[in-house]
N, C-alpha and C positions, 0 to 999 in steps of 0.2 A: 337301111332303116331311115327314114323321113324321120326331122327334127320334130315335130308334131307325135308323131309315134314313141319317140324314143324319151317326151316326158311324160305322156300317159301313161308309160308305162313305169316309170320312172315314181310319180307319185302316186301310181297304185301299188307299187313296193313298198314305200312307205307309210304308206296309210295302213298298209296288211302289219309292217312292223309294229306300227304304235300300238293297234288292237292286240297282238301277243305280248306286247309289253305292257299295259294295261293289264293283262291278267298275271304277270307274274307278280307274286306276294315275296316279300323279305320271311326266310327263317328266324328264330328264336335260337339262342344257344343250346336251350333243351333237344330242340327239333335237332339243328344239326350233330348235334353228339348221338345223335339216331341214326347219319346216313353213315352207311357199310360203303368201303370198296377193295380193292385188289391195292395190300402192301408191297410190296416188295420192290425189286431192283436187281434188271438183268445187264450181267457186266461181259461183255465178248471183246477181243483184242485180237491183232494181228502184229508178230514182229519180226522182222527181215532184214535180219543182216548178210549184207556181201550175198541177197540171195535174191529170188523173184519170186515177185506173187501172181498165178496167174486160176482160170477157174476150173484149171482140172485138178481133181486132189492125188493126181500122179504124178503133177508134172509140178505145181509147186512146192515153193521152198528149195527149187534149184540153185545154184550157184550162180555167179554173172561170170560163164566160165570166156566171153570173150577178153576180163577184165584181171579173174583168177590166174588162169592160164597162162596168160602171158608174164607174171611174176607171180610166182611162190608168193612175196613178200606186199604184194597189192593188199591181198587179202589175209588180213592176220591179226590174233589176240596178242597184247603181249603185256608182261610185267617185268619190273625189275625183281630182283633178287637182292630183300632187305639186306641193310649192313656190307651191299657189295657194289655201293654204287662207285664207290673211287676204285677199287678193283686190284690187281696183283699185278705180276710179269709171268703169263703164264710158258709152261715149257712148250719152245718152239715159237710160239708168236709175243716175242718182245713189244711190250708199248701197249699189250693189251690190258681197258681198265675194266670200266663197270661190264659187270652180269644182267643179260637179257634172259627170260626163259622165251620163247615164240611158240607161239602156234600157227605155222605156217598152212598157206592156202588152205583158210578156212571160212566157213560160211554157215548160217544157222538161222533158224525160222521157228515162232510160235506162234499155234493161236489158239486161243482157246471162248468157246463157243454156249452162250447163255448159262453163265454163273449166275445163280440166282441166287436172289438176297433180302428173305421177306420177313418180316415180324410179325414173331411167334410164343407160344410160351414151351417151359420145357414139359408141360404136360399134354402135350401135343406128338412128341417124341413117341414111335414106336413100341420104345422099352420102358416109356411109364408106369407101366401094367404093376400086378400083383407081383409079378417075379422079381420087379427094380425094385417095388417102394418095401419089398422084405429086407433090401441091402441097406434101408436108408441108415445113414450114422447122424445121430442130429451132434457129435463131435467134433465132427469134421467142419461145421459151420460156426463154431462159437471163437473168441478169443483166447487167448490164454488164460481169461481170466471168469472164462467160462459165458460171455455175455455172446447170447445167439446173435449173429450178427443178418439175421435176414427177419424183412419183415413179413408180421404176422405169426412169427414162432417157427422155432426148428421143427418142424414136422416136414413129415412128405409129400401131404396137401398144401405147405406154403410155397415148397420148392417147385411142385407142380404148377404154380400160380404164376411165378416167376418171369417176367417176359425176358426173351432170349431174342438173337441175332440168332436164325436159321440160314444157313449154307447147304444148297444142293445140286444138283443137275437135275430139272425137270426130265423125263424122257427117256431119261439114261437106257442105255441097251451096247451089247455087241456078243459077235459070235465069231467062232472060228472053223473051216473046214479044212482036214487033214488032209482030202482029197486033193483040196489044190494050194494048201497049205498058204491058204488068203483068209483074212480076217475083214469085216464087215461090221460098220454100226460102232468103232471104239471112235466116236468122233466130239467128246464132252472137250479133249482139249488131244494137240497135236504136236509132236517134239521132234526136229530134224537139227540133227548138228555133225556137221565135217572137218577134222584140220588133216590134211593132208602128211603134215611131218609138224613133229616138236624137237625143239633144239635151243642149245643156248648159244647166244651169239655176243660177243663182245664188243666195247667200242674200240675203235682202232684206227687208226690214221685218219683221225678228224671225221670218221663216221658213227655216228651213233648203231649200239646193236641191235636195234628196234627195227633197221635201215638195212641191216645183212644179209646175205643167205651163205653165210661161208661155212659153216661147219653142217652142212646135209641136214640127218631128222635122223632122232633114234626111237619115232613113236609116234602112233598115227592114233584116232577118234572117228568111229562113223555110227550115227544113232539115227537111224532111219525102218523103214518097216521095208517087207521083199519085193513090194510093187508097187511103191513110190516114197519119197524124199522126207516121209514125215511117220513115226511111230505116232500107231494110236492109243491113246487111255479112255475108259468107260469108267466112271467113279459111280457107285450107288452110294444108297442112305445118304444120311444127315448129319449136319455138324452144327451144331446149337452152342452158342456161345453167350454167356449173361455175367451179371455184376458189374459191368460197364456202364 
């Protein structure tokens, strides 16, 4: 493009801007307290520990089994055991102090996928109908000293009014076939977790028990689904939360 071309064209851009900007007029407060739009707020995460994310839902939330594998204790939860942190002599290993509990070669993955999070009222809710607002108790909303404490009066029409924090899964769905004994569609949120052995290990000759694998595992963890790394959950309905 020629330096000649390229401001012809340049302030006929311009010149198009000005004329739509010329027509654009300022709102009033009235006016804007008229425009609608979409509230809400969708919240998704991903969390991977000692594990991988990759884009088949079989194969993530694996382990980093070049990493696990090669020690037990690579990969591992652990806490002390309150009130044992100076420790005992226990029978057969003299000098041992503080209590580890482990959770050896383990690894763990979550995600979960458009939590959504819109503003709403609670008359909005499914169960507002005739059949809720028969249960309404307007005692349940007053002080002890009987002063309603929601505006507009205890009734079921003000509770209705009420704006709320709504929690849902847009979409939600899932199903399962006994055939092949595979589940499809639980994907609102995703839970994989491994420890390989649990054990308490102690500190001992200038090793902390965090650092051990000397006393084996008497107990293992695996939460995953039959054909891949992650169990699914499909959550329906709503969770309406208010007076916040």
């Amino acid at each position: 493009m020629s330096v000649a071309r390229f401001l012809v064209l340049t302030i006929a851009s311009v010149s198009a801007a000005g004329v739509y900007a010329d027509q654009l007029q300022p709102l009033s407060d009235s006016e804007l307290s008229d425009v609608a739009g979409r509230e809400g707020v969708l919240v998704s995460l991903d969390y991977y520990l000692n594990s991988i994310k990759t884009d088949d839902p079989a194969t993530t939330g694996a382990s980093i089994s070049s990493y696990c594998s090669a020690d037990p204790t690579n990969c591992r939860f652990t806490w002390q055991i309150a009130n044992r942190e100076d420790g005992v002599n226990h029978s057969g290993m003299t000098g041992a102090r503080g209590e580890w509990l482990i959770f050896k070669d383990g690894y763990a993955s979550l995600t979960v996928d458009k939590l959504s999070l819109d503003a709403s009222f609670l008359g909005d809710a499914v169960s507002a109908g005739a059949a809720y607002t028969s249960w309404f108790n307007p005692a349940n909303f007053q002080d002890s000293s009987g002063t309603c404490l929601l505006e507009g009066g205890c009734t079921a029409a003000s509770l209705q009014l009420t704006p709320a924090l709504r929690t849902h899964y847009p979409g939600t769905s899932g199903s399962y076939s006994s055939a092949t004994e595979e589940s499809t569609g639980y994907n609102d949120a995703r839970l994989g977790m491994y420890v390989g052995g649990l054990a308490v290990e102690y500190d001992q000759g200038g090793v902390p028990g965090y650092e051990r694998n000397a006393q084996g595992a008497f107990a293992g963890l695996s939460i995953r689904d039959n054909f891949s790394e992650q169990a699914g959950f499909a959550f329906g309905g709503s969770f309406y939360m208010y007076g916040f």
